[in-house]
Structures are given as structure tokens and as C-alpha cells.
N, C-alpha and C positions, 0 to 999 in steps of 0.2 A: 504494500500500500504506500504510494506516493505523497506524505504529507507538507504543504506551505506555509511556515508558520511566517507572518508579515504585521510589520507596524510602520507608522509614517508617522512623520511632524510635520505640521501645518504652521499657517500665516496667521495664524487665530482658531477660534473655534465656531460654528456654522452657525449664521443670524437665524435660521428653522431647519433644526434637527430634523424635520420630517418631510420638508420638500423632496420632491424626488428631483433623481439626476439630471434630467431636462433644466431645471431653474437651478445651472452650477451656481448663477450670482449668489445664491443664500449660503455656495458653501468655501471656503477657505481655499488655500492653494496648496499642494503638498512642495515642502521643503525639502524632508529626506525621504526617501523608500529605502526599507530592509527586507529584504527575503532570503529565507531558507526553506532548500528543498530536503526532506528527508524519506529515504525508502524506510519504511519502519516494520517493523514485527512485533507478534502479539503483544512480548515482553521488553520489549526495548523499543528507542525513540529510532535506534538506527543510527544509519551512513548516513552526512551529511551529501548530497551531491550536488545541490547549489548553492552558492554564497551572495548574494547580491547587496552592495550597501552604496547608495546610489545621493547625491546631492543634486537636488533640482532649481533649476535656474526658475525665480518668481517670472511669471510670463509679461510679458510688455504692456503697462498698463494699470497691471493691477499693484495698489498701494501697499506699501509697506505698514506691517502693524506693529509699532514697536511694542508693543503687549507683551505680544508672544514670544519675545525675545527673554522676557522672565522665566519661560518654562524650559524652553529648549537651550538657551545661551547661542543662538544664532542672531549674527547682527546683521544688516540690510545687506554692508556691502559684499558679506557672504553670503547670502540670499540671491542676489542678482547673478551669483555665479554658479554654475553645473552644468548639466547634459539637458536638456531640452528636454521640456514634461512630455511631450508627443513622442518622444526617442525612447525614454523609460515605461511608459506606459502602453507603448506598442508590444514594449518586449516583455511588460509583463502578461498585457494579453494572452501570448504563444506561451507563458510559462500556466497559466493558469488550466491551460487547455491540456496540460499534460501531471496533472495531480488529481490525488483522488476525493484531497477534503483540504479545506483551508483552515488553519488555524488565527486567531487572533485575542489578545485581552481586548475586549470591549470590540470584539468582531462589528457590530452592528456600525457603530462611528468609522473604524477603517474601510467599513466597505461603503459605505455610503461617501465617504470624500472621493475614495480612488473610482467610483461609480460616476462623479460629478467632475471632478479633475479631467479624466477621459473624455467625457459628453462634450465639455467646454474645447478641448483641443480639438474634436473632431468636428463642433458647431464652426472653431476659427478658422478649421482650413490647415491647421498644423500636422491635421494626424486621417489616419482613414477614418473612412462611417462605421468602420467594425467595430471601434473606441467606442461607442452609444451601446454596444453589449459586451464590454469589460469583462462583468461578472460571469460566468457560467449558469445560465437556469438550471436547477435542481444541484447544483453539486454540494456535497456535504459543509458543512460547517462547522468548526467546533470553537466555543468561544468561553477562554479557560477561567473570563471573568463573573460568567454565568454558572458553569458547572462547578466550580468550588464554594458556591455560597453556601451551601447547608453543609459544607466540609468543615470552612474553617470556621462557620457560628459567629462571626465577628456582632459586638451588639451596635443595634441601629438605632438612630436618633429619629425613623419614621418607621418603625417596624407595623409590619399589619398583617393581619392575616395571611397572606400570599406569600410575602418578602415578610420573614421574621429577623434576618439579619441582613447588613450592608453588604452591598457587592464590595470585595477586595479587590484593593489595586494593586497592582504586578507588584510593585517591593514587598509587601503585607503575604503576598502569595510565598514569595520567595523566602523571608523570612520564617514563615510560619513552617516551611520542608526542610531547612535548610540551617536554621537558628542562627541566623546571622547575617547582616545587608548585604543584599548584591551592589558589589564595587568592580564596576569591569577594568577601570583606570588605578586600582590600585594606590589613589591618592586620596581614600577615606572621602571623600567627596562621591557621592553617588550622580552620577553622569545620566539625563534623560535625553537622549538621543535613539535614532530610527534602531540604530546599530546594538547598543546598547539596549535596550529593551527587545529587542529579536533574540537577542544572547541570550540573556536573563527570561525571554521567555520559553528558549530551546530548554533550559537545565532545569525548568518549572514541569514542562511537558512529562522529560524524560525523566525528573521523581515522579509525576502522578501517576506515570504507568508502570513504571517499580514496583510501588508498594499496590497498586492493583486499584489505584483510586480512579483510571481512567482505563479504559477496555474498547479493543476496535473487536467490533462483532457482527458481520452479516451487512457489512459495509454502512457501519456507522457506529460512533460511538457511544458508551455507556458509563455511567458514574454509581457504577454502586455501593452507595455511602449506605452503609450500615449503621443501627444502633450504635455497635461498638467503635465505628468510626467516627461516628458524633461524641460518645463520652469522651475519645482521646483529643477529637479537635477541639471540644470544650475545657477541658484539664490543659491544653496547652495555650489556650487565649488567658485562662485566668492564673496561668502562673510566672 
């Protein structure tokens, strides 16, 4: 099974989450793309066999948002510089068409930029009409910031009936498998970058299916959180 795990950092964050791809205006501009392609097996995450970590030039036009420079540490005049969003995003096209399931934290937000990112270069004339279906219809999904909520129990400040604990964000993930921050730079500074967060989310994947917290089965996957795997992820948020 061919798995894609992928994250991006943007120009901002989208004026309507819920627009679709067609009105990219509402959505931000991708800065970096990360991807890793993994052949994986039941019990392991696998051989890596694509590495992509890619900086995209902000397209002609659209403004710079020094906001976002809080999150990522990307400042304009390295914004204006990389590989053409239409160049990176054709090629992930072709990468996307040869995997069996895509992985991401908070999958829903990456796919919906690189959904809009796409449409907008193909509306400009930058890139082919294929770019307007990026995404693959029907192909799997897995999205590690949904299926570990009832793992790690995290307590929520709007819990409800449905959602009883907060979704975890990739460090809170990592720490919780791992007992210690993910530092891909080694200088005690925890680095938020495309690159960095692809890492840290390959070594996330390949403990959840370790310990058997995530399971590829009958081509798709499964989280079978147990009792007993709720008292242990509870025992280790309160201790």
C-alpha cells in the first residue's frame, strides 16, 4: 500500500473554510509543500520512496500577509522566491494518482488549500485544466488529527456530546508516543515548517501502527482504540 503523508504552509489562513475550490480568493496561497511517499505494510510505516520538500514562489499579485510570518518564520522576501505553484502542483497531481491513501494532520485544511491553490493556477492560465481535479475522487484518506482524538483524551474547553475531547495538534501527538518534543533542528526550538511537520508526522504514523493504534485493512484504515487504550491515554495526559 502506497501511503502520502503531506503538509503545507500558507500566506494566512482561509477568509471561508468552507468555500469550495472554485472561489481560491477565500483561500491563502501555499508557501511550502512537503511530501512523503511511503510503500507501507501491515506493521510498519515502511520505505520511504519519495521525499519532496518544495518552497513556492507567492504568485504575482497576491499580497503578502505578514501575519503569517508569526507561524511559519517565512518573511516576504523568501516568499517571492521558489518553483512556481503550477510546476509543484502539476507534479503533485501525477504523485497523487499513484498512492493508495493520503495522509495528513488536519487533512481537511490541506486538502482544501492545495484543492484551491490548483483551481486558481489553472483559472490563471499557469497550469493545465487537470489542476481543477487535484484531489483524486474516492481515494482514501487518513487524517491522524481526527483518529487520535478519543486516543489521547486530551480535555476540551467545548466538549459535547460528539467531540468529548480536543483535537491534538501534531506536537501534543508526538509528545504524547514519544514523551518528548519533536525538535527536527536540534536547537531546542521546535521549527513549524512544511518539512518539519511531514517528519514529525512520518514518526507519528509509524508509532500509531506499532503499537497497533492504526491498522490498514481491506483498503482502508482503522483505529481500534480500546477500553484499555483509553485508560492508558488517560493515565498519561494526567500524569
Amino acid at each position: 500500500m502506497k501511503l502520502l503523508l503531506i503538509d503545507t504552509e500558507t500566506n494566512g489562513l482561509p477568509a471561508n473554510r468552507f468555500a469550495p475550490a472554485s472561489c481560491w480568493e477565500h483561500y491563502p496561497a501555499i508557501l511550502q509543500l512537503s511530501y512523503l511517499v511511503y510503500e507501507s505494510e501491515d506493521s510498519s510505516l515502511g520505505k520511504a520512496l519519495v521525499c519532496r520538500d518544495i518552497s513556492i514562489a507567492l504568485p504575482e499579485g497576491v499580497k503578502w500577509n505578514p501575519e503569517a510570518a508569526a507561524i511559519h518564520g517565512i518573511d516576504e522576501a523568501t516568499a517571492r522566491k521558489g518553483e512556481k505553484a503550477a510546476d509543484a502542483l502539476t507534479e503533485l497531481y501525477r504523485v497523487l494518482r499513484t498512492v493508495d491513501c493520503v495522509c495528513a494532520h488536519n487533512l481537511a485544511f490541506d486538502r482544501n488549500i492545495i484543492r484551491a491553490a490548483a483551481y486558481a493556477e489553472a483559472d490563471r492560465g499557469n497550469g493545465p485544466p487537470e489542476l481543477r481535479t487535484i484531489w483524486p475522487r474516492g481515494i482514501t484518506e487518513l487524517c491522524t488529527m481526527a483518529a487520535t482524538r478519543e486516543l489521547l483524551c486530551l480535555p476540551s474547553a467545548f466538549a459535547s456530546e460528539t467531540k468529548r475531547f480536543k483535537a491534538p495538534r501534531l506536537g501534543e501527538l508526538y509528545a504524547w508516543l514519544y514523551g518528548h518534543v519533536y525538535d527536527i533542528s536540534g536547537s531546542g526550538q521546535v521549527l513549524h515548517t512544511a518539512q518539519s511537520d511531514t517528519h514529525c508526522l512520518a514518526q507519528c504514523v509509524s508509532e500509531l501502527i506499532r503499537r497497533g493504534y492504526l491498522k490498514w485493512q481491506d483498503g482502508a484504515w482503522i483505529t481500534p482504540v480500546t477500553p484499555a487504550m483509553q485508560v492508558a491515554a488517560s493515565s498519561s495526559v494526567s500524569a
